[in-house]
C-alpha positions as CSV (number, residue, x, y, z in Angstrom):
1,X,55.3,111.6,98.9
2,X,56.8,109.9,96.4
3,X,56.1,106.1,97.5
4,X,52.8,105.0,97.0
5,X,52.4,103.7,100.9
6,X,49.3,102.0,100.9
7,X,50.6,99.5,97.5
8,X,53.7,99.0,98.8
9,X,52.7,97.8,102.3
10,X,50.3,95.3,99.5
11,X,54.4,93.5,98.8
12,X,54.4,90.9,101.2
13,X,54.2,87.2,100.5
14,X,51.6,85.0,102.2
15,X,54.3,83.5,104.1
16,X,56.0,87.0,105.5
17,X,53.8,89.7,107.1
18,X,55.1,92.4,109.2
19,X,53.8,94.1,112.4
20,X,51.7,97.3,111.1
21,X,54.6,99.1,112.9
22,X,57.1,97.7,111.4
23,X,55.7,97.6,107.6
24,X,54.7,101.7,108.4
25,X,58.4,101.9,109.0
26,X,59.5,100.2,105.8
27,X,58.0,102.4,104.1
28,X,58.4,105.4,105.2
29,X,62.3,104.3,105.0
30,X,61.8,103.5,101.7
31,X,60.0,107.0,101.0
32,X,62.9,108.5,102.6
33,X,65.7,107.1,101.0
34,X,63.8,107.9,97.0
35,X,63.1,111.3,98.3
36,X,67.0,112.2,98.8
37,X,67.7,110.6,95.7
38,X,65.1,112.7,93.9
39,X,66.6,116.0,95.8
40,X,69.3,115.8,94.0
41,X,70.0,112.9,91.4
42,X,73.1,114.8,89.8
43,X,75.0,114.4,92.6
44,X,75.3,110.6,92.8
45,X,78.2,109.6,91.2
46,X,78.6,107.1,88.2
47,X,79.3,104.2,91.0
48,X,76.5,104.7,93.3
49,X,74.0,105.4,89.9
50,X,74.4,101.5,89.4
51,X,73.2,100.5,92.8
52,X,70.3,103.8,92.5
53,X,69.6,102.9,89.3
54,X,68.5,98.9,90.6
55,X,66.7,100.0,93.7
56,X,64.4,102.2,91.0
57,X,63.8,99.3,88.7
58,X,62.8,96.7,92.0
59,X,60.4,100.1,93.6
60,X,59.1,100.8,90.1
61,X,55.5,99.9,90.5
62,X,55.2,101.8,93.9
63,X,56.3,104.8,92.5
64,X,52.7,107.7,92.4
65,X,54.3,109.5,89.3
66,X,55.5,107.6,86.4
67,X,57.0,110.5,84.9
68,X,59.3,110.7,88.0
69,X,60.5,107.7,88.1
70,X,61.1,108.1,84.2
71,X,63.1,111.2,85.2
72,X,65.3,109.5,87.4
73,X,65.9,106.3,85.7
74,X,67.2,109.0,82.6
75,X,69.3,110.6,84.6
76,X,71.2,107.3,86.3
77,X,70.9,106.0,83.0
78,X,73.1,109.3,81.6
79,X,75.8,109.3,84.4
80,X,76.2,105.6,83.5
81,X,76.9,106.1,80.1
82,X,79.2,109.0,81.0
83,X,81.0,106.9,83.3
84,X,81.3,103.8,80.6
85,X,82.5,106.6,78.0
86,X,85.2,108.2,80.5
87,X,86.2,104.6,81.5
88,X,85.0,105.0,85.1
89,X,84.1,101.7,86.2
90,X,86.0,99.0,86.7
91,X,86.5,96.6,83.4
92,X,84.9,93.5,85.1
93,X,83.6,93.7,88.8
94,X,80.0,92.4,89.6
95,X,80.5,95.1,92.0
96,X,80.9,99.0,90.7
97,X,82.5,97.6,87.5
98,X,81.0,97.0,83.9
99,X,79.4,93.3,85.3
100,X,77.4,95.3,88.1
101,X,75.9,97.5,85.1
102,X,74.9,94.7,82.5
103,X,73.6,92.8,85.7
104,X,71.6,96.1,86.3
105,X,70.6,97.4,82.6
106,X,69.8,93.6,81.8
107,X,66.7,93.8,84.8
108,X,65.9,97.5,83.6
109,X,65.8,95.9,79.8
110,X,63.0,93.7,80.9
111,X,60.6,96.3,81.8
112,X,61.8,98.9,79.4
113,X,62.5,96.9,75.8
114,X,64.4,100.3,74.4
115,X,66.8,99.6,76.2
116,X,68.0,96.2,75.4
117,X,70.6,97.6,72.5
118,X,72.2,98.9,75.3
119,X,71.8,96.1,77.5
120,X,73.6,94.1,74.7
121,X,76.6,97.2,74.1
122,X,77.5,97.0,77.7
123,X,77.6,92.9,77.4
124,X,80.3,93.2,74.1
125,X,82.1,95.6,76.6
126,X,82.1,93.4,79.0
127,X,83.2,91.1,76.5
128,X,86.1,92.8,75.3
129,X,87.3,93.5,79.0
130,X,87.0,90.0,79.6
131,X,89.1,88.8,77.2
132,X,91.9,91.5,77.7
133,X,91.6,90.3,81.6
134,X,92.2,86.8,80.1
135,X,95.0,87.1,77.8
136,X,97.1,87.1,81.0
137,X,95.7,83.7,82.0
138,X,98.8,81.7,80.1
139,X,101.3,83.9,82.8
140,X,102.3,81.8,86.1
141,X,101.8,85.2,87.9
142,X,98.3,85.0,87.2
143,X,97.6,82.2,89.1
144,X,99.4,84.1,92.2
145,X,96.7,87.0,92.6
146,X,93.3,87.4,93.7
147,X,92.0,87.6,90.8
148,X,89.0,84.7,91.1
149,X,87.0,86.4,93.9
150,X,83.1,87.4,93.8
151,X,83.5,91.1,94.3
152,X,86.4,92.4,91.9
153,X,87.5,89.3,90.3
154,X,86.3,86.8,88.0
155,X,83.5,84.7,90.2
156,X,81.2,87.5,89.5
157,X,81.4,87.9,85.6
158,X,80.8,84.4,85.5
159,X,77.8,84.1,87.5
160,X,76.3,86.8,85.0
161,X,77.2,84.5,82.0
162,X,75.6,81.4,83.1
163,X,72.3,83.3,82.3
164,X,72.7,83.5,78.8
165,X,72.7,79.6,78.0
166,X,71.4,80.2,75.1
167,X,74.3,82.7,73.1
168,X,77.1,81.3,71.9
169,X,79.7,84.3,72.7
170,X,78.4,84.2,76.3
171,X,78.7,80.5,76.9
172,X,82.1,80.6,75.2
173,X,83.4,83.0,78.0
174,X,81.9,81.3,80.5
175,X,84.1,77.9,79.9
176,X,87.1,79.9,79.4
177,X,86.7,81.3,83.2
178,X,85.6,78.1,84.3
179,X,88.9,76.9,82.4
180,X,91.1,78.8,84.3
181,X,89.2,77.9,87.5
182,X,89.8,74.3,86.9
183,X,93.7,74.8,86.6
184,X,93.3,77.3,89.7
185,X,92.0,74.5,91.7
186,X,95.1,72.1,91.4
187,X,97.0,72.0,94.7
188,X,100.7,74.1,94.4
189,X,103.5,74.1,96.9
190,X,105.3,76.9,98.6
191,X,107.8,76.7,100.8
192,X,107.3,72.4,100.8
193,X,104.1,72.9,101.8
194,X,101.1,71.5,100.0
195,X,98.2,74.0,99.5
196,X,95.0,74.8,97.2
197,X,95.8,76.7,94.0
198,X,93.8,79.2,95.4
199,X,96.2,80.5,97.5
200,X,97.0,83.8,96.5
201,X,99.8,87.0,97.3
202,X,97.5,90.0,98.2
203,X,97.7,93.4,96.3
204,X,98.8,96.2,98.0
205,X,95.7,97.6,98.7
206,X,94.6,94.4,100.4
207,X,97.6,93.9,102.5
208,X,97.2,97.5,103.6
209,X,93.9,96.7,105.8
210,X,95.5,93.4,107.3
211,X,96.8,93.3,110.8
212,X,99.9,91.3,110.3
213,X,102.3,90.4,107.0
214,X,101.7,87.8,104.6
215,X,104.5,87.6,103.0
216,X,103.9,84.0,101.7
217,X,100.4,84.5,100.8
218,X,97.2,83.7,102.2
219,X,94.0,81.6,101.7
220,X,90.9,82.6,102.0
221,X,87.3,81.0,103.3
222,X,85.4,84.2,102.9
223,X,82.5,84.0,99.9
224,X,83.2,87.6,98.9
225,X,87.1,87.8,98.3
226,X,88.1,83.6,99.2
227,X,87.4,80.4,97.7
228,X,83.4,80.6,97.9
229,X,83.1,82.8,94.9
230,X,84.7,80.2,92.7
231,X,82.3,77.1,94.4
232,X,79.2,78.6,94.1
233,X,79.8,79.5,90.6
234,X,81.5,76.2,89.3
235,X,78.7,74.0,91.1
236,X,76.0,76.7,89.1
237,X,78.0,75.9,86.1
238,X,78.0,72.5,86.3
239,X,74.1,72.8,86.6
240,X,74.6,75.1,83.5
241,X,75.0,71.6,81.5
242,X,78.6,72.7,81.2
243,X,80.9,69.8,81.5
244,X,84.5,70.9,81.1
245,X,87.1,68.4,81.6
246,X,88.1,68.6,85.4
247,X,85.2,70.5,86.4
248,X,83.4,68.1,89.2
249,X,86.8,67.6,90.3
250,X,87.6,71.3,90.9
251,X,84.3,71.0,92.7
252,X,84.8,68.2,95.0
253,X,88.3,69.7,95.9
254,X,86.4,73.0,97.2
255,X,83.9,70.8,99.2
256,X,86.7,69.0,101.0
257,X,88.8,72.3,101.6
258,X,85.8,73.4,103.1
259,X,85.1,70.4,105.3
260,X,88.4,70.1,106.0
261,X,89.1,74.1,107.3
262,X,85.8,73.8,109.5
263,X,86.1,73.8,113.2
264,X,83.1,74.4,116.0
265,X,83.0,77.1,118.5
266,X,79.8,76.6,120.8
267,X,78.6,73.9,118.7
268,X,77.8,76.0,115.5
269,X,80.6,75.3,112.7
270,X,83.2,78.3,111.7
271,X,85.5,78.9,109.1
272,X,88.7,80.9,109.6
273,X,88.1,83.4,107.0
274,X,91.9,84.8,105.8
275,X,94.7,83.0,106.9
276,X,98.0,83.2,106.1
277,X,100.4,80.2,104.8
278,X,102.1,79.5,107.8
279,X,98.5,79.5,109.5
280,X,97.4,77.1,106.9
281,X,100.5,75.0,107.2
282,X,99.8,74.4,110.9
283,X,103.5,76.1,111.6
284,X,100.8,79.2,113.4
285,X,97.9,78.6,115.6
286,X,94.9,79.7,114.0
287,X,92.2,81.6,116.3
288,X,89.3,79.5,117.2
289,X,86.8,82.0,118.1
290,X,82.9,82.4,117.2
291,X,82.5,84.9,114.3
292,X,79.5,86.9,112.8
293,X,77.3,85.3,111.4
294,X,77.4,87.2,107.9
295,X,77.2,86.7,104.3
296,X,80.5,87.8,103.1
297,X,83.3,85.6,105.6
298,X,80.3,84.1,108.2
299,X,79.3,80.3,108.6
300,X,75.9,81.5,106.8
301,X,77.3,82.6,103.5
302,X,79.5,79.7,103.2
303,X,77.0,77.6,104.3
304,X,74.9,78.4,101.5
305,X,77.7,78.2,98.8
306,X,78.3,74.6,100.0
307,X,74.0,74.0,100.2
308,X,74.2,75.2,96.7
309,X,77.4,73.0,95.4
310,X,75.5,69.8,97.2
311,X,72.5,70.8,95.0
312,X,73.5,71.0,91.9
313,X,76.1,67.9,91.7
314,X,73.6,65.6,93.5
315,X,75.5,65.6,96.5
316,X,73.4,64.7,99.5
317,X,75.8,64.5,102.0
318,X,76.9,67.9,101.8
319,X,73.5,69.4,101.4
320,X,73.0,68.1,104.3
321,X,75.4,69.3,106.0
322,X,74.6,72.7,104.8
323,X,71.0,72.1,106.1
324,X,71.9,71.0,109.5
325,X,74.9,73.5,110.2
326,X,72.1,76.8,109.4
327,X,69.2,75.0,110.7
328,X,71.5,75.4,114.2
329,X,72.4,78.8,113.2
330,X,68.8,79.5,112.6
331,X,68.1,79.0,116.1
332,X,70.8,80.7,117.5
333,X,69.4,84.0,119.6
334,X,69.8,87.4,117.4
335,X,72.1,88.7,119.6
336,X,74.7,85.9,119.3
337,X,75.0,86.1,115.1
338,X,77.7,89.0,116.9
339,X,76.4,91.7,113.8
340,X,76.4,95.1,114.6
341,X,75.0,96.9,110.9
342,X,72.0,96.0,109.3
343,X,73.6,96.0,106.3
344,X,74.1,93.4,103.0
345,X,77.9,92.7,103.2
346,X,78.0,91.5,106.7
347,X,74.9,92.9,108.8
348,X,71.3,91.7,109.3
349,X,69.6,92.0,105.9
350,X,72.7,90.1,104.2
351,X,72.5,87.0,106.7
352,X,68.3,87.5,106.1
353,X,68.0,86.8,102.6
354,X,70.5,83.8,102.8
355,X,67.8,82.5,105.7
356,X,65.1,83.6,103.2
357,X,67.0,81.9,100.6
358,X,66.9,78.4,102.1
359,X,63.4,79.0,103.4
360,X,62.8,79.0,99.7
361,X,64.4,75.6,99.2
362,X,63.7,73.5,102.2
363,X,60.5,74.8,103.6
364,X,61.7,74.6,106.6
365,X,59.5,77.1,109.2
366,X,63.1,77.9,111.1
367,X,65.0,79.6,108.5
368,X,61.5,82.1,107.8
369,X,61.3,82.5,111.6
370,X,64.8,83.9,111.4
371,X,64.3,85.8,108.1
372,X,61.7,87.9,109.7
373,X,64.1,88.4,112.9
374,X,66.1,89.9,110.4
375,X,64.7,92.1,108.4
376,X,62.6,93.3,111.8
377,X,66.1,94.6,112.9
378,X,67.0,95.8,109.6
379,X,64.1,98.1,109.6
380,X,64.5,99.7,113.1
381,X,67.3,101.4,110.9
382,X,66.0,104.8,109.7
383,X,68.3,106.7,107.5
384,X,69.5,108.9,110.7
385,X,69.9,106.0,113.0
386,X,71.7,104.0,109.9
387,X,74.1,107.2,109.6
388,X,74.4,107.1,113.7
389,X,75.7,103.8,113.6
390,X,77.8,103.6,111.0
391,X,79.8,106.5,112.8
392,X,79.6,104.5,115.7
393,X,81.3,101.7,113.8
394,X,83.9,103.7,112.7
395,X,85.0,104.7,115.2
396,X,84.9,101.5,117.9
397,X,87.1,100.0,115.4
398,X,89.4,103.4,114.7
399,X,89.2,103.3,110.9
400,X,87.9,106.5,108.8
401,X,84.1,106.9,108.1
402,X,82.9,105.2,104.6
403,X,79.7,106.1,104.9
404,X,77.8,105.9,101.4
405,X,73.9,105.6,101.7
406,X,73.3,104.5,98.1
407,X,75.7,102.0,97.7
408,X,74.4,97.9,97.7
409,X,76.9,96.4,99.9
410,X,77.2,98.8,102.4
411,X,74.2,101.4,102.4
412,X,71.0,102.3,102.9
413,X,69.8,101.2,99.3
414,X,70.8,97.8,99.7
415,X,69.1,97.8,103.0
416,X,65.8,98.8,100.9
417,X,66.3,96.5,98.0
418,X,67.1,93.2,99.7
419,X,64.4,93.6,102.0
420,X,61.9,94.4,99.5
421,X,63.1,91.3,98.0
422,X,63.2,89.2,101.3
423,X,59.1,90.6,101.8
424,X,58.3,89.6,98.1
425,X,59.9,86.4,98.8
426,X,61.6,86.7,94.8
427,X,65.3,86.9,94.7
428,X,66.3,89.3,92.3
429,X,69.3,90.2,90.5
430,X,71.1,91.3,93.6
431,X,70.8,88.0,95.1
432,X,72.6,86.4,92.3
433,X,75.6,89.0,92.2
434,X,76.0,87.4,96.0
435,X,75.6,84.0,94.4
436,X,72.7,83.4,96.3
437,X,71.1,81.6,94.1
């Protein structure tokens, strides 16, 4: 074993317990997934050391053998700095880029002081990216790109900055993003149509998973690669104290686009998630259809971005409507949230800790009720039935397997960490890098 069982099953909050059988199975799952890790740590690439890496600092105290988990935190910690040397990681995601590590090392920092030099290396590097990903902002072509999102783009950098109210460096490249987000969010027009500055062209990759041409661009609801990255993290930044000129206004404009691209499908409020320009323009229908209920393009991750921009610019109307809207969704019936993983991204654990997250807030006894729906669901997922299924997946929709058990978004380990977090009922680093909170 290398989980001590009998403290970990000691994690839950007053307010969350499990069924014995359930809790037994956390565990083991959680026993499981350390055990492979420990079998053979050089294997995991630099990427998925990150996300390893994370789960070991948020299981550290349920670890039997100190030593061990000293051992493998070493030996992320070494691929990691391999990968930074070799250039490996991406120069700014929050998500398997240099933002995902200082997020990562910065948690591991607080429990392990020796390592806050290098906490404060990978922030100057992350630094230095940042302002080479910048110096293209005075370009008209940067405008047209993607390039504002949570997962690869700018939304998530930011959302690390606004922690460090306190250093001038940090602060400083905070405003500049939020800068560029304030010009992003005046309206443009394309083809005589009026539309949000967020629209965007998508790269190749991008256009190479979509179903039909956008050769005119697209915009995008979704709070993973759309317009919710950039409201979360403004309306966070406005509760930063920041008050660039234009910001509240850039703000409000992502509330009403919001509002206004809203539409009901058995009474419980949608958004269209990508949609191309002539979609937006009204010159194409656009499908009105219920759709899962996930954090990355569902009503619930949305919902919480708009919860969070209502909170923080005193907006009671459109909390409000956040409230309402999930308190509807909250009482939906598991099987009609339409989620077929158990996953972060867009499966049960994801959706949980948004519930968990406004449980948090509003006290409100539905959203826990649904929380521990969730992570009940999540759990029947062993790491053999979690492998099962993902197959399965694959191949209902015909698309190639990406299976990958360590990483956040998609795996196993993100499985373990969020609900870890969800049964401690404290939100964690990972909940922030999905501007959760």
């Amino acid at each position: 074993m290398i989980i001590d069982v009998e403290k970990l099953k000691t994690c839950e909050s007053i307010k969350i317990k499990l069924d014995d059988t359930y809790m037994d199975a956390f565990c083991k799952n959680a026993n499981d997934y350390f055990t492979l890790v420990a079998d053979n740590p050089s294997g995991i690439s630099s990427v998925d050391c990150i996300d390893v890496l994370s789960a070991l600092v948020y299981f550290r105290e349920y670890f039997i053998d100190e030593a061990q988990w000293q051992s493998l935190i070493l030996k992320m910690l070494e691929i990691i700095r391999t990968g930074v040397n070799r250039s490996s990681f991406d120069k700014i995601a929050v998500f398997a880029g240099m933002t995902h590590i200082a997020f990562t090392v910065r948690s591991l920092a607080k429990i392990a002081p020796r390592l806050r030099l290098f906490s404060k290396e990978v922030d100057e590097i992350l630094l230095s990216n940042l302002n080479d990903f910048l110096s293209k902002s005075n370009s008209d072509k940067f405008y047209t790109e993607g390039n504002y999102e949570v997962i690869k783009g700018l939304s998530g950098p930011l959302r690390y900055l606004l922690d460090f109210s306190d250093d001038e460096k940090m602060t400083s490249m905070a405003k500049k993003i939020v800068d560029v987000f304030v010009r992003r969010s005046e309206d443009i027009t394309i083809m005589g149509h009026h539309v949000p500055g967020w629209h965007y062209y998508p790269s190749e990759i991008e256009a190479s998973f979509m179903t039909e041409k956008a050769d005119n661009g697209v915009i995008n609801y979704g709070v993973s690669h759309g317009m919710g990255g950039p409201l979360a993290t403004l309306s966070l930044a406005y509760a930063s104290g920041m008050r660039s000129e234009g910001l509240l206004n850039a703000i409000n404009r992502l509330i009403k686009e919001f509002m206004d691209g809203a539409y009901y499908a058995n009474n419980i409020v949608c958004w269209p998630g990508r949609i191309k320009l002539e979609q937006y323009a009204t010159l194409e229908k656009i499908p009105i259809a219920s759709r899962p209920m996930s954090w990355c393009y569902g009503s619930v991750g949305i919902l919480r971005t708009m919860y969070l921009a209502g909170l923080h610019i005193s907006d009671e109307k459109v909390k409000q409507f956040a409230i309402d809207e999930m308190l509807k969704i909250a009482k939906m019936e598991l099987a009609d949230y339409m989620l077929i993983q158990p996953i972060v991204c867009h499966g049960y654990v994801g959706t949980g800790s948004i519930f968990s997250q406004m449980y948090l807030d509003t006290g409100r006894q539905e959203f826990l009720e649904k929380t521990k729906k969730m992570i009940d669901a999540t759990i029947s997922y062993d790491i053999s039935r979690f492998i099962e299924n993902e197959k399965s997946v694959a191949n209902s929709h015909n698309s190639p397997l990406k299976l990958n058990v360590h990483n956040h978004l998609e795996g196993f380990n993100g499985m373990m960490q969020m609900t870890l977090s969800i049964l401690r009922q404290q939100p964690d680093e990972n909940d922030k890098r999905l501007l959760m909170i």
